[in-house]
N, C-alpha and C positions, 0 to 999 in steps of 0.2 A: 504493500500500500504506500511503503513513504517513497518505494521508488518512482511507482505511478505518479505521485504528488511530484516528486522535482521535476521528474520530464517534464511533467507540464507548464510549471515555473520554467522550466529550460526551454520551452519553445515558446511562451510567453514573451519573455525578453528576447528570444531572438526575432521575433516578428516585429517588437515594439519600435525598432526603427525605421522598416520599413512603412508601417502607419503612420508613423510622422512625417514621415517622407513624402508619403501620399497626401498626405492634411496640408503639408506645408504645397503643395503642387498645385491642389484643388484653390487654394487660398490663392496663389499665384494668378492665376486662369481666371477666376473671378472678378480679382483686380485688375488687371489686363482688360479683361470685358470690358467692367467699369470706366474706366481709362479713359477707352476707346471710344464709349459712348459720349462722356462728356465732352471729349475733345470734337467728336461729331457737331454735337447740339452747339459747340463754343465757336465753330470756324462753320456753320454750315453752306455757306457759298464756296468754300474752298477747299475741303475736303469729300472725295466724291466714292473714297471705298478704303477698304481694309485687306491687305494679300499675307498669306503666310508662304514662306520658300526656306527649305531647309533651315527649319524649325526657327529660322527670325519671323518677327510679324512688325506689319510695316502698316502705315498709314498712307495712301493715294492722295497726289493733292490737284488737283484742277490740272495745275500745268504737265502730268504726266510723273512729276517726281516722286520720287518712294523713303519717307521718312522713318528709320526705321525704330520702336518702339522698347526696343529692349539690346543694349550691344553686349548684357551679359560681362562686362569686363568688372571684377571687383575695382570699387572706388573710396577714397579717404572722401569724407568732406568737401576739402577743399578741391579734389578731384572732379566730382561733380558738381561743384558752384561754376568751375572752368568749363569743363567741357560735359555737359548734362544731356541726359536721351530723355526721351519721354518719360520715362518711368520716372527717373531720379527728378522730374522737375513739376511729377506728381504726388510725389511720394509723400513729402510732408501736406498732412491737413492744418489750410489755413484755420485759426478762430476766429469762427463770425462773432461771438460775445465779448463782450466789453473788457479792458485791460489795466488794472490798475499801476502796470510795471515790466521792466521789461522782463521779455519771455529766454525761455530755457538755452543754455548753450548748446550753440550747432544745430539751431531753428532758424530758419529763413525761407518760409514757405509763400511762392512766388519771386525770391531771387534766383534762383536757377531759370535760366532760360534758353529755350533751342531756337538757335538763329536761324539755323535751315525753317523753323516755322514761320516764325516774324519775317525773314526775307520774302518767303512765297505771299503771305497774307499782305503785307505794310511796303513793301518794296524793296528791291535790290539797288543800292547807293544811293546818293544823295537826290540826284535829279529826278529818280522816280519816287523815292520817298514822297521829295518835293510836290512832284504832281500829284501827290495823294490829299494833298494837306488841304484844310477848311478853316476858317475862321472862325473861331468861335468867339462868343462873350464879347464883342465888338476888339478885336482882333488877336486873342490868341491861337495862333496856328495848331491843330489836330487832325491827326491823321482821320480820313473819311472813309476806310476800310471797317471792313466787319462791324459796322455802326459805333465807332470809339467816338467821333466825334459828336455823334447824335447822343450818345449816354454820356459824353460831359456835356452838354449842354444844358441835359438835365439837369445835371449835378449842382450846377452855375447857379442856376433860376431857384434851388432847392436851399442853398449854401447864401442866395441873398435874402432866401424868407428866413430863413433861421436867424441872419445877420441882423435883419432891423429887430427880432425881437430878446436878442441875447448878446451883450457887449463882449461878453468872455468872448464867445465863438467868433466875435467879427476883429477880434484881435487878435484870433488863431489863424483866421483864414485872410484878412487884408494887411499886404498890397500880395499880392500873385507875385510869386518869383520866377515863373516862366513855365509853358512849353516846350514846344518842336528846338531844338539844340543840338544838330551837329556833331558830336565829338564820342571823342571815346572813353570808358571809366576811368579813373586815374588808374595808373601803375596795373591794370588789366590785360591792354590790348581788345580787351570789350566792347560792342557799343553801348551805348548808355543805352535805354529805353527813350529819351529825350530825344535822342538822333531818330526812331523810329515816329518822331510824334504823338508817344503812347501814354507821357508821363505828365504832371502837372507838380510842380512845386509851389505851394503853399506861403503863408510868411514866415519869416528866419527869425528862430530863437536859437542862442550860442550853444545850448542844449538840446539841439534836434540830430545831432548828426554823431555817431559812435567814433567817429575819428577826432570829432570838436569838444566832447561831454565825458565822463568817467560814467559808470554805470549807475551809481549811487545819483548824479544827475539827470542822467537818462530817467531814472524810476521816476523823480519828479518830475519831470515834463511831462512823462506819460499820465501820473498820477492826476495832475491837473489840467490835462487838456479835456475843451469839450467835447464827451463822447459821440451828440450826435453828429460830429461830422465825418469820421469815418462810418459811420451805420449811412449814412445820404449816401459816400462814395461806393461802400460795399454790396446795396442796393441794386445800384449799378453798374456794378462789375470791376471794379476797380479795389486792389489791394494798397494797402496803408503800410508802408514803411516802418509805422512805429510798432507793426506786429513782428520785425525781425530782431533776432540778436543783435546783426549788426544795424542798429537803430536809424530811419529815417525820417522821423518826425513830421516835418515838411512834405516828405514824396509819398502821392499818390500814383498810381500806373494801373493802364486800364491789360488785366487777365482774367477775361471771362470762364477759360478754363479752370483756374485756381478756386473763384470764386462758386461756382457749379458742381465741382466736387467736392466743396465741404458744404455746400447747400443740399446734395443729393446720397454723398454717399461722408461724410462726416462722421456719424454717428454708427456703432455696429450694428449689424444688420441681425433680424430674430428669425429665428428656426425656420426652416422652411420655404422663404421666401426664395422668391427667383431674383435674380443676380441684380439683376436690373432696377428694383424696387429699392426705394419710392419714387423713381422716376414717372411724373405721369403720362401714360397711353393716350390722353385724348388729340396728340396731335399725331399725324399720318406720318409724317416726317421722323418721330425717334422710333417709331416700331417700325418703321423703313432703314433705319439707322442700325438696330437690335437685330433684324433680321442678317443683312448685314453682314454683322460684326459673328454671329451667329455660324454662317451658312462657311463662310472665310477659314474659324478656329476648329 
């Protein structure tokens, strides 16, 4: 009898990592789904399908180009803030809830970013950037791709009702320190988001920016800025700098993908459900999407 017992303790454990194996795969696959959906609903004039080829999987983009989703290469941190795939610059869930300070080291969710995306969506160098760009707010330049410049506009007219009735906020948010910018990150080789026309900086306190404040300064800025104006920007698609380690107070930049997977898949998902869920079905377009993504994996 007690030998009957260990065999089966002995094949117990030797299975148990193959189940995890498999738990950790299933888990995989489903976030990939996920991904892929959101990224769908986030660019949908410009991505038009999903291919898998010797077991990479890739996102299609309008122009014929093949983005691909996952390169599988282990990365530090700072490895993936440089050179990020889809995955790694989904991976962290933004907080849509309010922040009294700043957040956890090696959080900067919405600073990774794949250029191959932004170049297809916003434009390849300057002159096409350029012809992308709109005016917004009687003349800040924004790029007019994927509706970025139509959801700051929003944001503008949202950000002046809040201003006439709360002085704190109109002394967070006036005078605008710019849009559409040209250049590249310091000491990066990156573009800015500002070069893509995606980004809007706010007004400058000595305390907004992780290279100008100590952290114990940062928490207070954070602590006392008014909340609802990143809730007006997050609304509409735009992530708030003061959610990253490396603190941007001031910068807002419009990633509707960021913002769409912690609005859809943020929270763990209960028993049962299909991959997909809480996304909702009533438009023809994501179960066109799901299908898809579906029929591809």
């Amino acid at each position: 009898m007690r030998n009957r017992l260990l065999s089966v303790v002995l094949i117990i454990c030797l299975l148990m990592p193959y189940k995890v194996q498999a738990k950790e795969q299933d888990d995989y696959v489903k976030t990939m789904k996920q991904d892929l959906l959101i990224l769908m609903m986030a660019y949908p004039s410009y991505i038009t399908g999903v291919e898998k080829s010797n077991d990479n999987v890739y996102i299609v983009m309008k122009s014929g180009k093949k983005i691909i989703y996952d390169d599988k290469r282990p990365k530090s941190f700072e490895q993936k803030l440089a050179s990020p795939d889809l995955q790694d610059m989904l991976e962290q869930i933004y907080p849509l809830e309010s922040i009294d300070k700043v957040v956890a080291d090696k959080f900067d969710p919405g600073r990774m970013r794949v250029y191959e995306l932004l170049h297809e969506v916003y434009g390849y160098g300057q002159a096409q950037i350029e012809k992308n760009l709109k005016s917004v707010a009687g003349g800040m330049r924004f790029n007019c791709q994927n509706n970025a410049a139509d959801n700051l506009t929003i944001v503008i007219k949202n950000l002046n009702q809040l201003a006439k009735v709360n002085g704190k906020a109109a002394s967070d948010i006036y005078p605008f320190n710019g849009t559409y910018n040209y250049r590249i990150i310091a000491g990066t080789g990156r573009l800015s988001p500002h070069a893509f026309g995606l980004a809007i900086d706010l007004n400058r306190d000595p305390r907004d920016y992780w290279q100008w404040a100590s952290l114990e300064q940062g928490d207070k800025r954070i602590k006392g800025y008014t909340k609802e104006i990143p809730k007006i920007f997050e609304e509409n698609n735009f992530v708030w700098g003061g959610k990253w380690r490396h603190f941007d107070v001031l910068h807002y930049e419009y990633r509707p993908e960021i913002i769409m997977k912690s609005r859809y898949f943020g929270k763990q998902s209960q028993k049962g459900e299909q991959w997909w869920s809480p996304v909702p079905l009533s438009d023809d377009n994501i179960k066109n999407y799901i299908d898809i993504i579906e029929k591809a994996l």
